[in-house]
N, C-alpha and C positions, 0 to 999 in steps of 0.2 A: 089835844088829847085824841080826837080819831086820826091824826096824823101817825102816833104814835100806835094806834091797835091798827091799822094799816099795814106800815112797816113790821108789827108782831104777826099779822095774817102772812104777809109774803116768805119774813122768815120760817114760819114753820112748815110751809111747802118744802122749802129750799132742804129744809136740817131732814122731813123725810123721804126727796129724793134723794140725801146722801146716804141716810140710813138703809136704805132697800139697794141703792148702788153697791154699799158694804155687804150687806148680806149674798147679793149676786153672785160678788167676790169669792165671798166665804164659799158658798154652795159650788161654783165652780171649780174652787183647787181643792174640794174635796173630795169632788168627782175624779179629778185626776189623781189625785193618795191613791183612793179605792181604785181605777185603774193597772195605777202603777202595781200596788201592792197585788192584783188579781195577775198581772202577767208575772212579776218575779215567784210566786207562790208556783204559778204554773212552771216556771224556767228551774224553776228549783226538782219538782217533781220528775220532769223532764231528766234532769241529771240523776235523782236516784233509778229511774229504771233505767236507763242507759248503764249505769255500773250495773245495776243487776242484772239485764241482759249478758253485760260482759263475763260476768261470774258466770253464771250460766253456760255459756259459752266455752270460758276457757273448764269447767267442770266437767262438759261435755268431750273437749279435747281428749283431758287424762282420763275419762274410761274410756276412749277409742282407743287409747294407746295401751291401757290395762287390757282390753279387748285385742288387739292384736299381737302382745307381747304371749298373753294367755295361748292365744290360737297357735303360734310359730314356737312353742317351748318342746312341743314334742319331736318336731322334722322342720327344719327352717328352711329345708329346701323344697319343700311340697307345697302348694298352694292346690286347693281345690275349692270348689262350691260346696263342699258338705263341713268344711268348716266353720265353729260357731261365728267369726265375722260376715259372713252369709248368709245371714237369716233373712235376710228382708229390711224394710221400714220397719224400725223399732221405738215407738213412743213409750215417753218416759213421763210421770205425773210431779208437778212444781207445785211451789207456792203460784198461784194466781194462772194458772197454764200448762202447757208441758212441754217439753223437747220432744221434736220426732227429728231420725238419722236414719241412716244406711250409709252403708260401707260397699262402694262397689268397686269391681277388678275392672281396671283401665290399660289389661294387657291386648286386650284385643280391641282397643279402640281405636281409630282414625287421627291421625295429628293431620287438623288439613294445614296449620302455619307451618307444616314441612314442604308443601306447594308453592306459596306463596314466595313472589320473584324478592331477591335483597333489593336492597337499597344500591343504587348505581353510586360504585366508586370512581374516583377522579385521578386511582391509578392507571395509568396508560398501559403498563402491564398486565394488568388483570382483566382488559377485557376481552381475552378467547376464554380464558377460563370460565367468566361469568356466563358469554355466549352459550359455554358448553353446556354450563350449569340449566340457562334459564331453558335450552330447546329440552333437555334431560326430564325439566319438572313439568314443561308443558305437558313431554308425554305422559309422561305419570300422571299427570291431573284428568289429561284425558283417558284414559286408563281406569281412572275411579268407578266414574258410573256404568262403562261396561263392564267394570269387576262385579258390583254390586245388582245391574241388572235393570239401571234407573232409566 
């Protein structure tokens, strides 16, 4: 008889380290659900303002182009600054935020990747042309900052 409440002392060890091993269990891939479920909630969110930025965006597009269509209806060959495309930085008020834009004139601007030497071809004919080309933009390049005064 104490042989037998022995062997019942040792098994109920045994049955509640498996019990609390289970529960471990449990509590750990629960933590991962929640996990999981806290990044895809965020991945998901992620994706609706990504479109809404995009909406946004392209809303923002069609009134530039309502905006310059408006501007160029009277003389489409005149371009000035006192045109309403000209105003400045224009902020616009959203849901959650707002759009700010300007429209600026890029005729008097710089292209310096007109500088910039090609790509060396592996026609044998083309290289005086290229020579001529590259000594042509060096000068021009150096040309820049005495033009500008730098």
């Amino acid at each position: 008889m104490i042989r037998n409440q022995a062997r019942f002392n040792m098994q109920t060890g045994v049955a509640l380290i498996t019990v609390m091993l289970i529960v471990a269990l449990c509590a750990v891939i629960a933590s991962q659900m929640t996990a999981r479920l806290q990044v895809q909630m965020q991945r998901s969110a992620n994706v609706a303002f990504n479109q809404q930025a995009y909406w946004y965006a392209m809303g923002a597009e069609a009134f530039t182009k309502r905006v310059l269509i408006t501007a160029f209806q009277g003389d489409e060959k005149v371009t000035n600054l006192g045109q309403i495309w000209a105003q400045g930085e224009t902020t616009y008020p959203v849901d959650f935020g707002e759009i700010t834009g300007e429209i600026s004139d890029l005729q008097s601007c710089l292209n310096l990747n007109a500088l910039r030497a090609p790509l060396n071809n592996t026609n044998s004919g083309s290289n005086d042309t290229n020579n001529t080309n590259n000594a042509s933009r060096a000068q021009n390049a150096n040309k820049v900052p005495k033009t500008f005064g730098i």
